[in-house]
N, CA, C and O atoms as CSV, one atom per row, in Angstrom:
chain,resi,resn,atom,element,x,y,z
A,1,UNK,N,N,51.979,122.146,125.111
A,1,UNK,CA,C,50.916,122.300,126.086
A,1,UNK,C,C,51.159,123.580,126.886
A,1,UNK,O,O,52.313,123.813,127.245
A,2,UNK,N,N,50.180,124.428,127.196
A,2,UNK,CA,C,50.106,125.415,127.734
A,2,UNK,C,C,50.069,125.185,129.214
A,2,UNK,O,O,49.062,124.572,129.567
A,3,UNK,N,N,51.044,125.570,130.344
A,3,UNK,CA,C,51.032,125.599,131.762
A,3,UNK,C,C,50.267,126.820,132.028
A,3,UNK,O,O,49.911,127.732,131.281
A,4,UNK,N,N,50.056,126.546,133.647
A,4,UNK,CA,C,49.433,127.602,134.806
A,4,UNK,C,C,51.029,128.175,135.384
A,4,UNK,O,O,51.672,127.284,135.939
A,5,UNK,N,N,51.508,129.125,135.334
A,5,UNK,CA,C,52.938,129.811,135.550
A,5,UNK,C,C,52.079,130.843,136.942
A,5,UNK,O,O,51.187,131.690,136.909
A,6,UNK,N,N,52.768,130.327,137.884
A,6,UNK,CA,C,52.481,131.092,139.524
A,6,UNK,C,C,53.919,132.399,139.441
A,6,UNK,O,O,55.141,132.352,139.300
A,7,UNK,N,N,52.703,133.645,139.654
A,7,UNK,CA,C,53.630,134.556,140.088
A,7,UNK,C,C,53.653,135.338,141.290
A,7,UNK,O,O,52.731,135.124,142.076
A,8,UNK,N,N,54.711,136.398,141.673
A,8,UNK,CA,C,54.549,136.768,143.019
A,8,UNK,C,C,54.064,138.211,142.689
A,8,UNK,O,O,54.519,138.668,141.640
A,9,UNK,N,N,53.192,139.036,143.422
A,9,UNK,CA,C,52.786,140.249,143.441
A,9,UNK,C,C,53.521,141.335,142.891
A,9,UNK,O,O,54.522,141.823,143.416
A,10,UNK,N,N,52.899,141.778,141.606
A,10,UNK,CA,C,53.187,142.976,141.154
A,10,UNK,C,C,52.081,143.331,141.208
A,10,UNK,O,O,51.093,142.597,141.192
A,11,UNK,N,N,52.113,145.308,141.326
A,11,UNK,CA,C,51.632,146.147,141.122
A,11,UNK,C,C,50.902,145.989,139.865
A,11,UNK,O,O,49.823,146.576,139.953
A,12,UNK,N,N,51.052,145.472,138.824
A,12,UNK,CA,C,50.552,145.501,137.561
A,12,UNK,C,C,49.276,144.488,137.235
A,12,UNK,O,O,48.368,144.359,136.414
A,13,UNK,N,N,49.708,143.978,138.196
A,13,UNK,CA,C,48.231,142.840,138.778
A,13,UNK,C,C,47.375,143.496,139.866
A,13,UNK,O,O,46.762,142.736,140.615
A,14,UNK,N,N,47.279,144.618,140.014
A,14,UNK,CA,C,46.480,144.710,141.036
A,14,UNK,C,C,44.688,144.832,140.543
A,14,UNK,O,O,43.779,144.424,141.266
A,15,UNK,N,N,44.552,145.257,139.642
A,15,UNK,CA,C,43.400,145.260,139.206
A,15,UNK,C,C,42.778,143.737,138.825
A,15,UNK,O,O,41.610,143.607,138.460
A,16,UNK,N,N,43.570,142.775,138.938
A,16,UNK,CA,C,43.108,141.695,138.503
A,16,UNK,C,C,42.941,140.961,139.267
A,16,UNK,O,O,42.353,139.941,138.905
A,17,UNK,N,N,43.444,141.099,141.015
A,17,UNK,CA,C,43.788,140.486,142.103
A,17,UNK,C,C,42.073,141.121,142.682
A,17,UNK,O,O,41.158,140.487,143.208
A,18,UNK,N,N,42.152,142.362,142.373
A,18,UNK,CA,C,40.293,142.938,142.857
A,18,UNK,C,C,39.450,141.919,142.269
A,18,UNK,O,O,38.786,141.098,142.902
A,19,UNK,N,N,39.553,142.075,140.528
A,19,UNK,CA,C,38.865,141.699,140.345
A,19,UNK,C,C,38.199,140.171,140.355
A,19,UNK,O,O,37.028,139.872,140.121
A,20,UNK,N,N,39.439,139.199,140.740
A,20,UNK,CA,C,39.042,137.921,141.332
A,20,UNK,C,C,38.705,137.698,142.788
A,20,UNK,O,O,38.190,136.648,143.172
A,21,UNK,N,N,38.890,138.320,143.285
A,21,UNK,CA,C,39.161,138.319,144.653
A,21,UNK,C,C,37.223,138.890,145.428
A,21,UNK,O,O,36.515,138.533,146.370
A,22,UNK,N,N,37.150,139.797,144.423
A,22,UNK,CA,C,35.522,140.492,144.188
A,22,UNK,C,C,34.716,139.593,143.693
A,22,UNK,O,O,33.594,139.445,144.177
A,23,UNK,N,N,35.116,138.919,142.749
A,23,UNK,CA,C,33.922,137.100,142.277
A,23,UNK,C,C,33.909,136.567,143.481
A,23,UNK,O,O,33.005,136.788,144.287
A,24,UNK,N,N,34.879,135.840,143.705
A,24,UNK,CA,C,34.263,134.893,144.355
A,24,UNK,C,C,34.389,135.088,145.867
A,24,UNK,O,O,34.302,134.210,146.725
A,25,UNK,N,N,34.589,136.270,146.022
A,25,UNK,CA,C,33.857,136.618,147.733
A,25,UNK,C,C,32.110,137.108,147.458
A,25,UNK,O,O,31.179,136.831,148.214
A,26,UNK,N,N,32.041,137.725,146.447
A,26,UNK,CA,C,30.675,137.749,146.368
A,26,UNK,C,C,29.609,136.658,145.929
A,26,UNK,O,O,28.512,136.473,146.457
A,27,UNK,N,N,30.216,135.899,144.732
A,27,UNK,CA,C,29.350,134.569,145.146
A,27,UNK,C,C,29.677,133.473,146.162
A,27,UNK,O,O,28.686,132.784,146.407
A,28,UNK,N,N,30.380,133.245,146.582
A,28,UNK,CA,C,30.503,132.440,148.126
A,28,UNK,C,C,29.851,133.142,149.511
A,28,UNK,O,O,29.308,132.600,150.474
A,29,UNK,N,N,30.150,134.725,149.196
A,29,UNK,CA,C,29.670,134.825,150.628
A,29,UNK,C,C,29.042,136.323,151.039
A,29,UNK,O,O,28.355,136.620,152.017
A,30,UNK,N,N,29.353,136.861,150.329
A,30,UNK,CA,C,28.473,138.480,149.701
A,30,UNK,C,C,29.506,139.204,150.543
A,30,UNK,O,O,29.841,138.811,151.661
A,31,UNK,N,N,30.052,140.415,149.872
A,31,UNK,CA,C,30.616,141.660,149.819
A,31,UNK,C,C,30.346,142.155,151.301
A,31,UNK,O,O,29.248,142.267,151.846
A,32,UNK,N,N,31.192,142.338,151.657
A,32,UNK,CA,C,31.383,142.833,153.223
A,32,UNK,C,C,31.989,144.223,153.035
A,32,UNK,O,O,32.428,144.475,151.913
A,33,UNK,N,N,32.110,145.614,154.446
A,33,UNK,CA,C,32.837,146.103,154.192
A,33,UNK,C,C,34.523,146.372,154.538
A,33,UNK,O,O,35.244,147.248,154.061
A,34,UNK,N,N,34.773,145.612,155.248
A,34,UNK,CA,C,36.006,144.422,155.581
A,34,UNK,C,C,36.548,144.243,154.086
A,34,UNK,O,O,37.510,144.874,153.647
A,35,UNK,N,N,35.857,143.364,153.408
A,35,UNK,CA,C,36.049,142.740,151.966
A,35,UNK,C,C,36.797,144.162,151.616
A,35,UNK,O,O,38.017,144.310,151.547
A,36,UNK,N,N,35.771,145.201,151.404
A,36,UNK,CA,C,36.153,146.030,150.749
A,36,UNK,C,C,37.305,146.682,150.488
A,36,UNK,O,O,37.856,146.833,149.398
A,37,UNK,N,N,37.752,147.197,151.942
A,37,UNK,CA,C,38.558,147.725,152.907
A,37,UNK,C,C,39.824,147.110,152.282
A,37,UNK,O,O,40.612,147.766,151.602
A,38,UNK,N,N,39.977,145.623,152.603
A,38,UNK,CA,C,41.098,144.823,152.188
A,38,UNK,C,C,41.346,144.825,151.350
A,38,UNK,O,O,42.563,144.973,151.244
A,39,UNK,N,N,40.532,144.671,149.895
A,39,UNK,CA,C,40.975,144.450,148.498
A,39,UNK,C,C,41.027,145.906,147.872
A,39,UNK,O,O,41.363,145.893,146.687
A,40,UNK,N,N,40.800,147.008,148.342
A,40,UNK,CA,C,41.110,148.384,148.160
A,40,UNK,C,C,42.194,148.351,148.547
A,40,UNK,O,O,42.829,148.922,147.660
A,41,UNK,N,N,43.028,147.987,149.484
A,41,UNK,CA,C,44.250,148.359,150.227
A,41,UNK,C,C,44.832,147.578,150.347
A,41,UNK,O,O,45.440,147.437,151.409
A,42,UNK,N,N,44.954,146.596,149.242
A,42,UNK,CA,C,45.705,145.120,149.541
A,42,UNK,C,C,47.161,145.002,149.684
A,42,UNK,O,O,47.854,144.007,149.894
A,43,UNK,N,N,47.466,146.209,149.529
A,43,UNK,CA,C,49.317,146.452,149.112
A,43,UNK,C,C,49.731,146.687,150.856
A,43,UNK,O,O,50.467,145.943,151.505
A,44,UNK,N,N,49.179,147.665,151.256
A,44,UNK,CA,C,49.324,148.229,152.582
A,44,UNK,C,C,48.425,147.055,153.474
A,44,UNK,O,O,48.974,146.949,154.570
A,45,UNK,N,N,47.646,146.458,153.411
A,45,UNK,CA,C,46.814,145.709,154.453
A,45,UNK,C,C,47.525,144.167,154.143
A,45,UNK,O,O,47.535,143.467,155.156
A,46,UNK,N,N,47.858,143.803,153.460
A,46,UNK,CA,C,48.594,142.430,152.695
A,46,UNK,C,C,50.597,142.048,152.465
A,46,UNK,O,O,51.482,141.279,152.842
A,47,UNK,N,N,50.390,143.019,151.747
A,47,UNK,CA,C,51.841,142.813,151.014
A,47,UNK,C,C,53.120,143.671,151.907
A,47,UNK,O,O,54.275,143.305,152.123
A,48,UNK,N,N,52.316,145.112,152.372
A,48,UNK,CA,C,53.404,145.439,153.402
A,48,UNK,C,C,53.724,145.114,154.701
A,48,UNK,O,O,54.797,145.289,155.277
A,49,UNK,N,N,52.750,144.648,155.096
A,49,UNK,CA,C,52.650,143.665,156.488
A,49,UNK,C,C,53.350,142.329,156.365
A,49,UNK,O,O,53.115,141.592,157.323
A,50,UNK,N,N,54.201,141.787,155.379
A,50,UNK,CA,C,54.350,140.896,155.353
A,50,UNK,C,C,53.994,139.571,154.465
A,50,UNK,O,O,54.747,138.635,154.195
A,51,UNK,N,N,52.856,139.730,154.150
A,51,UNK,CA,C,52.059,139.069,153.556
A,51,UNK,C,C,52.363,138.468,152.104
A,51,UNK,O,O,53.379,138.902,151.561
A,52,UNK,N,N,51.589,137.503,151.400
A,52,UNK,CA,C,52.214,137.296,150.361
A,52,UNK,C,C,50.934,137.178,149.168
A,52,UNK,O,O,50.003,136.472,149.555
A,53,UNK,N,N,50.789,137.703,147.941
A,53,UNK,CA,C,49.755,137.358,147.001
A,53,UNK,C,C,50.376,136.770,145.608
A,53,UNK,O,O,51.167,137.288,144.819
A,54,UNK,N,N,49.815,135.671,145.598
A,54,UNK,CA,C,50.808,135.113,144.477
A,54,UNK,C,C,49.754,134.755,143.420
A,54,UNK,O,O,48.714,134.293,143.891
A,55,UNK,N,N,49.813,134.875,142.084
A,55,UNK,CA,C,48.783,135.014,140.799
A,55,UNK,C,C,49.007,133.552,139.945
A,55,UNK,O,O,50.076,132.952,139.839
A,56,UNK,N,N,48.009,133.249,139.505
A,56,UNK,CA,C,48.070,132.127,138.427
A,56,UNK,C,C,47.554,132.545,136.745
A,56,UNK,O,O,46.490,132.449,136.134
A,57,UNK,N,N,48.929,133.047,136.416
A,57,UNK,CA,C,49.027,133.018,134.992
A,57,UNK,C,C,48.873,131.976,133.858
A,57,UNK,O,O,49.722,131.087,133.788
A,58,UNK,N,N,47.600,132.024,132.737
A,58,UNK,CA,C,47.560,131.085,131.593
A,58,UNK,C,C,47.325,131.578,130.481
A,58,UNK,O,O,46.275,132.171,130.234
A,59,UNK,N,N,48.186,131.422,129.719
A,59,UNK,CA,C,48.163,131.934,127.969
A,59,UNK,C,C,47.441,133.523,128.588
A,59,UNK,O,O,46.275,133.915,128.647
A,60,UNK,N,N,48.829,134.184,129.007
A,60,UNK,CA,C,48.719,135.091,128.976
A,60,UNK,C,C,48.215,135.965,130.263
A,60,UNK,O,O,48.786,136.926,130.779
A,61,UNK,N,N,47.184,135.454,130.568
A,61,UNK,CA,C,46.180,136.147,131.524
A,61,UNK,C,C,46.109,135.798,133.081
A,61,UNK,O,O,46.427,134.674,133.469
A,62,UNK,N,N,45.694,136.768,133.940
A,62,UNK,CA,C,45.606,136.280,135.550
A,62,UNK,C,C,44.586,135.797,135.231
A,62,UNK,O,O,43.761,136.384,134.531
A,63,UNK,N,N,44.401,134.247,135.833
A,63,UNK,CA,C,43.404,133.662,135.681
A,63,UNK,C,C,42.950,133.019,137.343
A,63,UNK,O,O,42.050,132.260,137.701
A,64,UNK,N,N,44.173,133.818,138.179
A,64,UNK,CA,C,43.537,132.965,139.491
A,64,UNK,C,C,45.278,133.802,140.650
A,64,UNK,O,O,45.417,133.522,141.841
């Protein structure tokens, strides 16, 4: 059986962290420029402040 494997923020995920992060803020609640701001600069506005982004890997892929 294939698991959901949680990981902690790499750089190599960052395009995939936009690009989920860009779904479903835009269908829940529409694109702000805040939104923007943040998920452009998520390393410096997120991860160097402290912060933590952690990914859900399945067969392979960020899936969450």
């Amino acid at each position: 059986m294939d698991k959901v494997t949680i990981l902690e923020y790499d750089s190599a995920y960052a395009e995939d962290f936009k690009r989920i992060s860009y779904a479903w803020i835009d269908q829940y609640f529409g694109i702000q420029n805040e939104d923007r701001q943040l998920l452009e600069n998520h390393k410096t506005e997120i991860i160097d402040k402290g912060g933590t982004i952690l990914f859900a890997a399945y067969q392979g892929k960020i899936v969450g």
